[in-house]
N, C-alpha and C positions, 0 to 999 in steps of 0.2 A: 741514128740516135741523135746528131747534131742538129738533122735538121726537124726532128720532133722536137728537142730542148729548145730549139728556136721559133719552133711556132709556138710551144707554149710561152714564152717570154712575150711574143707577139700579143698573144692574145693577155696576157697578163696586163702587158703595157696599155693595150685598149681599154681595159675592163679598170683603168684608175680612174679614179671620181675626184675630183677637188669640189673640195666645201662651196656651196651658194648659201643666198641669204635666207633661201627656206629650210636649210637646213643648219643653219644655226636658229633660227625660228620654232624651231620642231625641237629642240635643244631645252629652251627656254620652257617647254610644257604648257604651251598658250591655253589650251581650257582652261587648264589651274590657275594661271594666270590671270585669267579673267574673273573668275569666281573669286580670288584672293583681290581685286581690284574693283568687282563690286562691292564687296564687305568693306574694305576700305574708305569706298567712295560715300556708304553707307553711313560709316562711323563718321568722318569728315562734318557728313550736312548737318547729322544730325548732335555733333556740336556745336553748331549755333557761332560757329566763330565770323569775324569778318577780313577774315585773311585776305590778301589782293590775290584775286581768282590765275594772274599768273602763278604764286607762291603755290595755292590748293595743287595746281595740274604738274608744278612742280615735285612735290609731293606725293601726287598718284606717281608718275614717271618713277621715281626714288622706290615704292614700294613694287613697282611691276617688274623693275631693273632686278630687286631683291628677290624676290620671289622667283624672279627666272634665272637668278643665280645662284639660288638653291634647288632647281629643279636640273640645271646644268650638272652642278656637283654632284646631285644625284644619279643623275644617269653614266656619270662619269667612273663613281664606286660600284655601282652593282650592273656594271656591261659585261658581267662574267653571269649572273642571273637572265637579264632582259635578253640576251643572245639565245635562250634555251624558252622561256617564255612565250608562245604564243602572241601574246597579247602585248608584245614586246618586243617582240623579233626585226620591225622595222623599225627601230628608230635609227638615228644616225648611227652612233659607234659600233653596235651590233654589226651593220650594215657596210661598217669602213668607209663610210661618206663624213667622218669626222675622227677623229685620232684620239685614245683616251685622254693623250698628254696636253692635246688643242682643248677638248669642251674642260679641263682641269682651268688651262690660265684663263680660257674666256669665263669662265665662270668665275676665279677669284677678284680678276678683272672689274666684273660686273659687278661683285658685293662690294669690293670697296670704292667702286665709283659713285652708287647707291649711297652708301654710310655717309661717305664726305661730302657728298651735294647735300642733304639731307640736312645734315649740321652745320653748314657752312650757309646754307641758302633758309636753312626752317630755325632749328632746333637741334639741341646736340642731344636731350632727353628722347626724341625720339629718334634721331640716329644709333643711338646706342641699344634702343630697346628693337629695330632695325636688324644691328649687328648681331642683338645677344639671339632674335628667333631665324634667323639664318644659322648661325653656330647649332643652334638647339635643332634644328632641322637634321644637319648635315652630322653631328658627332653625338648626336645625344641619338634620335631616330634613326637616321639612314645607318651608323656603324653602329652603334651601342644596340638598340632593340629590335631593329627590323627584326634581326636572324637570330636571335635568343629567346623571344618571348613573346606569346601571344597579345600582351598588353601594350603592344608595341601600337596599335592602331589608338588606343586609349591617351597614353604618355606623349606618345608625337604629336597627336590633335592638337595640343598647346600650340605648335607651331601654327597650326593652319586657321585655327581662331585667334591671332593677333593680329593681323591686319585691321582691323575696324581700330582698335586701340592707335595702334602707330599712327594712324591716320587723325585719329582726337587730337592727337599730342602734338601730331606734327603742327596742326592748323591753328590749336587754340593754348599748347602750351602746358594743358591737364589731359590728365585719364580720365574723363565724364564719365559718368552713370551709367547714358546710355551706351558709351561703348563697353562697357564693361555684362551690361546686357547681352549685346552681339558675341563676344567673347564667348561668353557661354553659351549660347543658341547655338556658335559654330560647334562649340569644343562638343557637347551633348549628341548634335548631329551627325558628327565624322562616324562614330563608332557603326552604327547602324546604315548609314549609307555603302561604308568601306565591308562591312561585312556579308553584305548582300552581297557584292561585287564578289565578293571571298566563296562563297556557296558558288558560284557560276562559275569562278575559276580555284574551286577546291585542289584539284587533281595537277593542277601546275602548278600551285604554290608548294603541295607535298614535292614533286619531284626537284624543286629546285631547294627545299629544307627553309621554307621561309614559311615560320609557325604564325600563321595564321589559326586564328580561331577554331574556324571549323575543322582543321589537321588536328589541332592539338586535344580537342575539346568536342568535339562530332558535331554535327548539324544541329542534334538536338538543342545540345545546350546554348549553341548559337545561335537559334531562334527565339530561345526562352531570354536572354542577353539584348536582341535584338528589340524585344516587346518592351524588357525595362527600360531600355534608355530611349524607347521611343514616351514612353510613359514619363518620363526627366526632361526630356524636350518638353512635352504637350506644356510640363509647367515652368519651363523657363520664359516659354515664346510667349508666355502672358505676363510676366515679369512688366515689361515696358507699360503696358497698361496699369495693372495696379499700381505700380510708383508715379504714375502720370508723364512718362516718359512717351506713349504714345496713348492714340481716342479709340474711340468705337470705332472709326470705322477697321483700325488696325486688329482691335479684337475680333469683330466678325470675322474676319479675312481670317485670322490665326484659329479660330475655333473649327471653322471649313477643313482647313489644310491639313489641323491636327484629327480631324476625325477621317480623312482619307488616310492619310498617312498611319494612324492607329488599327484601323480597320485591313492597310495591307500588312501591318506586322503581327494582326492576330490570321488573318489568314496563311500568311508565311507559315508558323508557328503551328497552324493545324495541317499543315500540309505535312509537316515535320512530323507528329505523332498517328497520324495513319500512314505515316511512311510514304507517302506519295512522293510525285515527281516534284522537284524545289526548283528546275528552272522559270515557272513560267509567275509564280508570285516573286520569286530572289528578284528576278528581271524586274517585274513592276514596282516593288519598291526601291530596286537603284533609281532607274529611272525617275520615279515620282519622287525621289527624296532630293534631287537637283533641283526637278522645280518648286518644291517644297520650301528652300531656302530661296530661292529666286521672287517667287510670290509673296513672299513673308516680310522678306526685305524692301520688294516693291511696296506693298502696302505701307509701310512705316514709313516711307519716303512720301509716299502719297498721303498719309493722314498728317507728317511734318506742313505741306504743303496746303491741306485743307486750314489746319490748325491756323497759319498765314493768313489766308482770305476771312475765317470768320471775326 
């Protein structure tokens, strides 16, 4: 018996992992992070400000910092979900290559080193509007509506369409137009990209009691949900053009994107009422709804830059 309680201690003692840098990395939620850093970077240009291009990357930095400090915090509250998750199973804490109590301070860590660079080095208006969508991420989303309510992916969106804003303010001091444009393009998007992903992983989010749409509300009505708010995108993403916020060539570009992307949320939606299989449209509209914003956003930067030269 001693010397099996001691091999197992052996091996125990083997099998500890101490934190590296990719694994505070993996922490931070870097896709999101990046998506949340393009829009940003988006909203920046296309304020028109002439901030010293050190202050802009200062900026980005402050917004990426945040962003991955609410994606810390996040994984830090629901490591009792993402441990049973699939699609979740490996990240750090799950895995005990990070301690709930370590990704907690490095995450507070990060949002308030974010906020006071931010206002100390930009603007205290957008430090604050910074603070309040980290807060709103982490206590309003992550505790309050995740595990309550299916409008949990609706309500939280707010979080992940304010980057382009914070990034206006931070550079030029106002909330412009056009970020207030993006704002919406993000916020209209989330629902529909987040719930495709929800049809592919229906069957975990039931087992772990996180009311997603499709749990709550069946496939059907999520596809029918799915079509409207792709149909509220189709007309925000031309918002920028009609106020002259962006040209033609940003409309082509949006009218394309919007007819792919419409065309896979009415095929989703038929797959839905002859009962068919939903993985393989769910699939192509996540997917195509990344690059959707990707392309969308490139375009407006590129008709920003046309606009320039003529």
């Amino acid at each position: 018996m001693d010397n099996s309680l001691a091999s197992h201690n052996h091996h125990a003692a083997a099998n500890i992992h101490f934190p590296n840098a990719r694994d505070y990395l993996e922490l931070l939620k870097p896709r999101v992070m990046s998506l949340v850093l393009f829009t940003a970077f988006v909203g920046m240009v296309e304020a028109g400000s002439s901030t010293h291009p050190l202050l802009a990357w200062i900026a980005l930095l402050c917004i990426a910092l945040g962003a991955g400090a609410a994606g810390a915090l996040n994984m830090w509250f629901d490591s009792d979900i993402d441990a049973i998750m699939t699609r979740t199973q490996a990240r750090p804490i799950p895995q005990g290559r990070i301690l709930p109590g370590e990704a907690l301070g490095f995450g507070c860590s990060l949002a308030a080193g974010a906020v006071l660079t931010m206002g100390l080095l930009l603007n205290w208006g957008a430090a604050m509007l910074l603070a309040a969508t980290i807060a709103f991420y982490i206590f309003i989303y992550t505790m309050l509506l995740k595990r309550r309510t299916p409008l949990n992916i609706v309500i939280g969106g707010i979080a992940g369409a304010a980057p382009p804003v914070i990034g206006a303010l931070a550079v030029s001091g106002t909330i412009t137009l056009s970020s207030l444009f993006l704002f919406l393009i993000v916020f209209l998007w989330t629902p529909p990209h987040s719930w495709a992903l929800a049809l592919l992983r229906n069957r975990e989010y039931e087992e772990v009691g996180v009311p997603m749409l499709p749990a709550t509300h069946g496939a059907a009505a999520t596809c029918r949900q799915t079509l409207v708010y792709s149909l509220l995108l189709a007309g925000a993403s031309l918002l920028p053009y009609l106020y002259g916020v962006a040209g033609v060539f940003y409309l082509a570009v949006a009218l394309v994107l919007n007819g792919v992307f419409f065309a896979g949320a009415v095929r989703l939606s038929l797959a839905c009422r002859r009962n068919g299989s939903l993985a393989q449209p769910a699939r192509f509209l996540f997917r195509f709804s990344i690059l959707y914003l990707f392309l969308l956003l490139l375009a407006m930067l590129a008709d920003s830059g046309i606009g320039l030269l003529s």
